[in-house]
MIDODREN-947593 format. One record per residue (C-alpha): x, y, z; residue in three letters. Coordinates in steps of 0.5 Angstrom, whole numbers, padded with zeros to 4 digits, always signed. Each point is the difference from the previous one (the first is absolute). Example, Ala and Ser with C-alpha at 12.3 -4.5 7.8 and 13.67 -1.06 7.14 Angstrom:
+0025-0009+0016ALA+0002+0007-0002SER
END
This chain:
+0183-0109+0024UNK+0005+0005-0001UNK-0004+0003-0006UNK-0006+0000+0003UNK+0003+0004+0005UNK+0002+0005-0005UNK-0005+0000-0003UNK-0004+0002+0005UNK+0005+0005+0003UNK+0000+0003-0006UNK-0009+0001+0000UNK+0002+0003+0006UNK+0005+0005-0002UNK-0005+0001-0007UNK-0006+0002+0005UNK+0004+0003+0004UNK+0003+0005-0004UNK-0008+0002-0004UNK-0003+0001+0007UNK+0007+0005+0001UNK+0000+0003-0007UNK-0007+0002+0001UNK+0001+0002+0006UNK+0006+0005-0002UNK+0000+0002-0006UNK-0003+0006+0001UNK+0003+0002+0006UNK+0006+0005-0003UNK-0002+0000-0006UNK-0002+0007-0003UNK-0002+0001-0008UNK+0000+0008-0003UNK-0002+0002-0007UNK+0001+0008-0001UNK+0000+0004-0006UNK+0007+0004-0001UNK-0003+0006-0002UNK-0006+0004+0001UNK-0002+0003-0007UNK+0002-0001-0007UNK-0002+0002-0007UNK-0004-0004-0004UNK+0005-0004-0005UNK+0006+0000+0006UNK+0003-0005+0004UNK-0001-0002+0007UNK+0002-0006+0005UNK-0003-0003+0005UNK+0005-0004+0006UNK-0002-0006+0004UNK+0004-0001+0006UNK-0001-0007+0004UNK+0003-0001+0006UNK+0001-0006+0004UNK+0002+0001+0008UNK+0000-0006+0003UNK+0005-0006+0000UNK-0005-0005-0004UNK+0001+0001-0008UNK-0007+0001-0005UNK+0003-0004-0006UNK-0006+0002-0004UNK-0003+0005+0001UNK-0005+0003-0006UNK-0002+0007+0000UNK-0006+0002-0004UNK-0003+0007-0001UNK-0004+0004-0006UNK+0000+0007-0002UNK-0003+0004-0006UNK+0000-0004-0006UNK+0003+0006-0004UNK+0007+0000+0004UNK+0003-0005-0004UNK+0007-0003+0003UNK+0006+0000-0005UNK+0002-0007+0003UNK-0007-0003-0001UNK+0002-0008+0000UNK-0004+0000+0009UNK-0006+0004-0003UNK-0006-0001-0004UNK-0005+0006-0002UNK-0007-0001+0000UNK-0005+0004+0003UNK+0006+0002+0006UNK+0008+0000-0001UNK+0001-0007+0004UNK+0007-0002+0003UNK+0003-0006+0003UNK+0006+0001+0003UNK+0005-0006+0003UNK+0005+0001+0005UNK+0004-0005+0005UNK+0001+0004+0007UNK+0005-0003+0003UNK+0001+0001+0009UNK+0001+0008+0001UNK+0000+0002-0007UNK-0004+0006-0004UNK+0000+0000-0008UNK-0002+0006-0004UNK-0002-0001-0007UNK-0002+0007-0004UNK-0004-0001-0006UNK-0001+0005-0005UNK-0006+0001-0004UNK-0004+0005-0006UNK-0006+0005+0002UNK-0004-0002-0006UNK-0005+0006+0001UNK-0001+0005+0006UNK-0005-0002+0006UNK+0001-0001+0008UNK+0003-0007+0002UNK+0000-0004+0006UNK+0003-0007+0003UNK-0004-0002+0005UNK+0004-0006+0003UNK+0003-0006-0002UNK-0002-0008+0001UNK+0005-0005+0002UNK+0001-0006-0002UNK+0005-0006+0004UNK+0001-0007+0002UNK+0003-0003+0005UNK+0007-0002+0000UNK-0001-0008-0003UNK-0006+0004-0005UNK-0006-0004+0004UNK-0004+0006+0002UNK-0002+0005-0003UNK-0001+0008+0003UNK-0002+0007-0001UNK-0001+0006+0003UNK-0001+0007-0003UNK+0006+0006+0001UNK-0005+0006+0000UNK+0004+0006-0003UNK-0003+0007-0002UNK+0004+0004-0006UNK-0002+0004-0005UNK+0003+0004-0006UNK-0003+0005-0005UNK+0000+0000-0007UNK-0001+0006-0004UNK-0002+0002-0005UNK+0006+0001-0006UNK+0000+0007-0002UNK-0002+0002-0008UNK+0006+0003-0004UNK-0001+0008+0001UNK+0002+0000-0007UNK-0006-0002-0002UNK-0004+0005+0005UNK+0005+0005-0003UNK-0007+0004-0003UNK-0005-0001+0006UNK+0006+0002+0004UNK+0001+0007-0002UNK-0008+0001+0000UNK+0000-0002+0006UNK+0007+0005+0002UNK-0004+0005-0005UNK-0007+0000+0004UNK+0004+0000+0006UNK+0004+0004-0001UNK-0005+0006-0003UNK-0004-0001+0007UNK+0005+0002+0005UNK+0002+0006-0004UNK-0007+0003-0001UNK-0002-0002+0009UNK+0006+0004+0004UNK+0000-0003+0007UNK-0003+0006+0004UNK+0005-0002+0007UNK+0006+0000-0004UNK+0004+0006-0001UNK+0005-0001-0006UNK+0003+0007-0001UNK-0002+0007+0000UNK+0000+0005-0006UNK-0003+0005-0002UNK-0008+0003-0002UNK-0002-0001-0006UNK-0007+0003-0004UNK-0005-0006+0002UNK+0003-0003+0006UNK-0005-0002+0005UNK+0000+0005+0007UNK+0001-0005+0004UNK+0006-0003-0002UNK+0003+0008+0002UNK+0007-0001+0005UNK-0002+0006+0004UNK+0006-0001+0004UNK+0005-0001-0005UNK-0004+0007-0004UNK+0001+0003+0006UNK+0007-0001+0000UNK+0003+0001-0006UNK-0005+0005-0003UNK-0003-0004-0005UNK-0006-0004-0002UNK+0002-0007+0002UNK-0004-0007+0000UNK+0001-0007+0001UNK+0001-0005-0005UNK-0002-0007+0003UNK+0002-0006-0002UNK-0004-0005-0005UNK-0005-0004+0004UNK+0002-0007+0003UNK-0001-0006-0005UNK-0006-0002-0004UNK-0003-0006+0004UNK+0000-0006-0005UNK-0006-0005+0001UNK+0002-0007-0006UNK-0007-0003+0001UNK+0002-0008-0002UNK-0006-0004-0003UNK-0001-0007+0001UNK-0005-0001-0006UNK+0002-0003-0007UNK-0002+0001-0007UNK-0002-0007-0003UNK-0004-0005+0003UNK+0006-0004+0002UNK+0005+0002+0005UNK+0007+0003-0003UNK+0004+0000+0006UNK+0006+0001-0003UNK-0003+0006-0003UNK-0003+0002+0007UNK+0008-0001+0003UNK+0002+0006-0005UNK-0005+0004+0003UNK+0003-0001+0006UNK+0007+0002-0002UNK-0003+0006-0003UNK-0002+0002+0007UNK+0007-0003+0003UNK+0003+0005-0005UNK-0004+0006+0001UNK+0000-0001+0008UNK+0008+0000+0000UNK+0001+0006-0006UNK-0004+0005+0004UNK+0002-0001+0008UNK+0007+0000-0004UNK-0003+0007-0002UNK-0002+0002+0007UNK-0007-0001-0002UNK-0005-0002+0005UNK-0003-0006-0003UNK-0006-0004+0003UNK-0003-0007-0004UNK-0008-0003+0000UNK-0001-0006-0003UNK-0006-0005+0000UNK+0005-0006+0001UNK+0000-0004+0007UNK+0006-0001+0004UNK+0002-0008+0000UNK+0000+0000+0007UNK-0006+0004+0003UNK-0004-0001-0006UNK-0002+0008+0001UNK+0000+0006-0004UNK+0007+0003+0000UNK+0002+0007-0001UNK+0006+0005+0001UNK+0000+0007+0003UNK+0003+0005-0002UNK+0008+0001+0000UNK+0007+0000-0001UNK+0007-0003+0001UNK+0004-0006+0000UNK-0006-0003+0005UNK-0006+0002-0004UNK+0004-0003-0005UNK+0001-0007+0003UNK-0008+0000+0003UNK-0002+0001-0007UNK+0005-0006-0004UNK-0003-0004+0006UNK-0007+0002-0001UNK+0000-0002-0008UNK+0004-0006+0002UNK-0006-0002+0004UNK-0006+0002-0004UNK-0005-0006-0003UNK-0002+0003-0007UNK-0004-0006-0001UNK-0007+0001+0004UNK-0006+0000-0002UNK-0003+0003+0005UNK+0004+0006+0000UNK-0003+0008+0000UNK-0001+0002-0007UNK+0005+0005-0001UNK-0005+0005-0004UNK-0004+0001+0007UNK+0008+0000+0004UNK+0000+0007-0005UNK-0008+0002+0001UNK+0002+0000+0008UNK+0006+0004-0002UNK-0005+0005-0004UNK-0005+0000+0005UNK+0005+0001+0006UNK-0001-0005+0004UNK+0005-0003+0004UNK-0001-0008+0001UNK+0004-0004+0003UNK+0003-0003-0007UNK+0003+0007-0001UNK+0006+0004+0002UNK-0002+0006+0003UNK-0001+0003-0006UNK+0001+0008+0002UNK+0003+0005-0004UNK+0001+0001-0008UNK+0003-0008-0002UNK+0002-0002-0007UNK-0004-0006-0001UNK+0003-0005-0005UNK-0004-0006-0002UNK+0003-0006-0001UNK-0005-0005-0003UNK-0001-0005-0005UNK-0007+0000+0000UNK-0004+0004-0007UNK-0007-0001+0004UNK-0004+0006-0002UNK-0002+0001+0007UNK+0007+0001+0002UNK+0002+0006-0006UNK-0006+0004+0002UNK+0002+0000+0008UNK+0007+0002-0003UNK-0003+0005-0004UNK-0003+0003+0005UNK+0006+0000+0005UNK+0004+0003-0006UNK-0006+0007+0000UNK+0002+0000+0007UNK+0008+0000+0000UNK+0002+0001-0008UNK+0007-0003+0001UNK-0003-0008+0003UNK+0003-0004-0005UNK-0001-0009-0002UNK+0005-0004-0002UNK-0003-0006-0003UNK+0004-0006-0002UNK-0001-0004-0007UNK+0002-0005-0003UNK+0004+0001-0007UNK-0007-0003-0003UNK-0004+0004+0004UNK-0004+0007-0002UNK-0002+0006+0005UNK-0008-0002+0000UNK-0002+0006+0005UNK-0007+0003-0003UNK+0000+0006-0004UNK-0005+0004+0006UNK+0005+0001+0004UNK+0003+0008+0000UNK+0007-0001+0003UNK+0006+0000-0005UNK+0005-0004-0002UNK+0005+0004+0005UNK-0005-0003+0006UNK+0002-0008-0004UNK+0008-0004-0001UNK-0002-0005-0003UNK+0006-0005+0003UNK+0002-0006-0005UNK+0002-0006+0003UNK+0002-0006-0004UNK+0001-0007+0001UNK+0005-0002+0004UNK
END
């Protein structure tokens, strides 16, 4: 009788205490995943933190913690995930009463993109592991990747072009609202950059010496398109971190610098384009932009009819405000004839544009003979296997 009596008690106490655990166990009991980091360069190391908290006084003795992230963010510490189509992990914690755990878990970025977690599922059971409970812990984190950066060295060639041609350009514009000095008249300069105040002050025929023009605009127009019947994304990826290079080397230089591609967000799936500017902020809007940029899209714009509506001055909604003399540079690996003939007759139109167009080691330069521009207007960029 004694036994039948416990027993009794004891399926009491045991249905008792699954009615209370699904009634609680939620109660008090926050989850939070965030990125510790809102940047990082391609290649680097970041982390992220999973903090669990149980404020109540009933412990959770199992709790898992699962959650998926981009399949190219790989864990150092990989036994509690699997890398399919997504980076999937499962983590186990034991929250006892009034009690927070943070966990950090490091991880490498693979390859350059915009990465988000969503939320996390959680999994319990109650205290005598009968019944089985989940709920979903929304959270919103989110963490750029930016494309690594090209070894300046070997840009050092196309670089000094670009100083050069640059260079060349605010010499020859003078900027006719900045006044730099005052100098004497000589045979041949212009009538109205006479100081008369100045003249009449001292006797002598003086003029102003303006400073050179503000600098040249650059527009790096970065194609999605390849060059073999099969997509070589890898090659893709380096056309990507050309763009990246060139972008961080001339705001270093004060350069205005603008950027059109025919890829798409990842996260709106419209055009993306980048306005004309300068600056650590620029720069920052820029990185973010190419991490951003979906290359792999077969509907996008050909990048011969972005040039045509250039030349024709026509200013779509895909294009930055493309006022005032740019430097065009043509970022692309597609050798279509259509496209060397738009960018033939963009460099008639500004003689300085320039492509840069990535090759494999075993690859040749296949443009046709017809086109006029030179080999100044082409850097063929090799790029091998990694």
């Amino acid at each position: 009788m004694i036994f039948i009596a416990f027993l009794l008690s004891a399926a009491l106490a045991g249905m008792l205490q699954s009615i209370l655990y699904k009634a609680w166990w939620q109660k008090g009991l926050s989850v939070d995943i965030s990125f510790c980091q809102d940047a990082v360069v391609e290649g680097g190391r970041a982390a992220l933190v999973e903090s669990v908290t149980n404020a109540k006084a009933m412990p959770i003795p199992i709790l898992h913690v699962k959650f998926q992230m981009g399949r190219e963010l790989v864990f150092f510490q990989a036994e509690n995930s699997c890398i399919t189509d997504q980076n999937y992990r499962s983590d186990i914690f034991s929250c006892m009463p009034w009690q927070q755990i943070r966990r950090r878990l490091e991880f490498c970025c693979k390859k350059r993109g915009y990465y988000s977690i969503q939320g996390a599922s959680l999994i319990t059971y109650d205290l005598l592991w009968r019944h089985r409970h989940t709920a979903v812990s929304p959270s919103k984190t989110a963490m750029y990747v930016y494309p690594a950066l090209v070894d300046p060295a070997r840009l050092k060639l196309l670089l000094c072009h670009l100083a050069d041609t640059l260079a060349a350009h605010r010499a020859l514009l003078p900027d006719p609202f900045e006044l730099q000095s005052i100098r004497d008249y000589a045979h041949g300069d212009p009538y109205r950059d006479i100081n008369w105040k100045a003249t009449a002050r001292t006797g002598r025929l003086l003029v102003n010496v303006h400073a050179p023009a503000s600098s040249r605009p650059v527009a790096l127009l970065l194609d999605g398109a390849g060059n073999r019947l099969w997509e070589d994304l890898d090659l893709k990826e380096e056309a990507v971190r050309l763009c990246a290079t060139l972008a961080h080397w001339l705001t270093g230089q004060g350069m205005p610098v603008a950027i059109c591609t025919n890829g798409k967000d990842c996260l709106a799936q419209a055009s993306l384009k980048l306005e004309p500017g300068t600056g650590a902020g620029h720069l920052r809007t820029a990185m973010e932009l190419l991490a951003r940029v979906y290359l792999s899209d077969n509907k996008r714009k050909p990048m011969e009819t972005i040039i045509e509506e250039i030349l024709d001055s026509r200013q779509t909604s895909d294009l930055p405000t493309m006022g005032g003399p740019f430097l065009y540079v043509l970022i692309s690996l597609s050798q279509k004839e259509s496209l060397a003939r738009a960018f033939d007759a963009l460099c008639r139109r500004n003689a300085d544009a320039l492509w840069i167009l990535p090759l494999r080691p075993e690859e040749t330069c296949r443009l046709p003979l017809s086109v006029s521009f030179t080999s100044e207007n082409l850097y063929l960029w090799e790029a091998p296997y990694v």
